[in-house]
N, C-alpha and C positions, 0 to 999 in steps of 0.2 A: 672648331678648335678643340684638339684634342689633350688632353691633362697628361701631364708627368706620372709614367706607369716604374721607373726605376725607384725602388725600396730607397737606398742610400741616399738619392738626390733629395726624396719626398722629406728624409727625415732631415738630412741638414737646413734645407726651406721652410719645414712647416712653418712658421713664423705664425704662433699661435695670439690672435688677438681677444682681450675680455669686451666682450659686449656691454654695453650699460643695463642696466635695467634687472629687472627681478621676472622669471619668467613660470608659468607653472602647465602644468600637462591638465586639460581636463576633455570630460568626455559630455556631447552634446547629442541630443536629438536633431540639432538642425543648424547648420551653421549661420540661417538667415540671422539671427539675431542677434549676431556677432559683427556682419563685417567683410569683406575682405579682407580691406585695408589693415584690420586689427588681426588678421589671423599670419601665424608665423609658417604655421604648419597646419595641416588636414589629413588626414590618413585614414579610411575608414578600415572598422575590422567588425567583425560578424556580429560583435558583442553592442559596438557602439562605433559610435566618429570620435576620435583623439584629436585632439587641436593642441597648438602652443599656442599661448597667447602671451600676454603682458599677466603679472600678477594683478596691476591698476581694472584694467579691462576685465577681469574675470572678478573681483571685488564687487566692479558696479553691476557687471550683469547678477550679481551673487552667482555664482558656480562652484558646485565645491575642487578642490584639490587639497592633497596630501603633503606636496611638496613643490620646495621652492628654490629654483632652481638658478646658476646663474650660465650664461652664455658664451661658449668658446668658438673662436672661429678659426679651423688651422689654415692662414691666408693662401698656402701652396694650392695651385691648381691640381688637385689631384684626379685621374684617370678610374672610372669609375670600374675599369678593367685591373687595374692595379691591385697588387698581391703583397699583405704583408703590413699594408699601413696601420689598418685597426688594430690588430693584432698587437702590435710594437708597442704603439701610445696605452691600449688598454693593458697590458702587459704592464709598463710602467705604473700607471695608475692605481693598478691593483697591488700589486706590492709595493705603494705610498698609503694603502687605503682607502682610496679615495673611490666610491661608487658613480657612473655615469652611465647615458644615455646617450647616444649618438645615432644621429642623422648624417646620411650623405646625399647630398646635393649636386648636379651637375658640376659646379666648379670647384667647391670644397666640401670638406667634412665639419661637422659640427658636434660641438659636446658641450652635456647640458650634465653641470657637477653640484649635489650640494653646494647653499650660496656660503654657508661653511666653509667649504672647500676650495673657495676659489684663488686663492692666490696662493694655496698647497699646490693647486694643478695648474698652474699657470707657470710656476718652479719646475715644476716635474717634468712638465712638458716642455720649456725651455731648455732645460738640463737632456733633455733627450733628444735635441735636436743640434748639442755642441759635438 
């Protein structure tokens, strides 16, 4: 099944959902001691492995991170071909202030905002998809 690649559709649908939880970025030697189940995200990069995890989860493992994050989901299917989506929401975002991190996933896009920020961007990006 293939995602919504038209700009206009994407933005009137994004139907941007808050996630629960408190989430944070840290970097592992090894995921074994983590999980799968517990892991959001794995990415490895030259420097180290980046995982998303739970703030709870990285507490008991003691792991450090810097920030804490909370979780957006834009529910539209979007096309991973698609032109212009990022762009738009971060565009907004950025002239609210509001700093983020995003991930894209086969069926949607994710954005991980300041837990601060969450219900700034939760406005922002509702208001940008009327």
């Amino acid at each position: 099944m293939n995602g919504e690649k038209n700009l206009d559709t994407l933005l009137k649908k994004l139907q941007p959902k808050l996630n629960s939880g408190d989430f944070v970025f840290c970097t592992v030697a090894s995921i074994d001691e983590i999980g799968m189940e517990a892991l959001l995200l794995i990415f490895k990069e030259a420097e180290g492995t980046t995982v998303i995890i739970t703030k709870e989860t990285a507490d008991n493992l003691k792991l450090n991170y810097s920030f804490v994050a909370s979780w957006i989901t834009l529910k539209i299917h979007s096309s991973l071909e698609a032109v212009g989506l990022t762009a738009a929401f971060l565009t907004a975002l950025t002239t609210n202030g509001i700093s983020c991190n995003v991930v894209a996933a086969f069926y949607h896009d994710h954005i991980f905002v300041d837990k601060k920020d969450a219900a700034k961007a939760m406005a922002v990006l509702q208001q940008l998809s009327k």
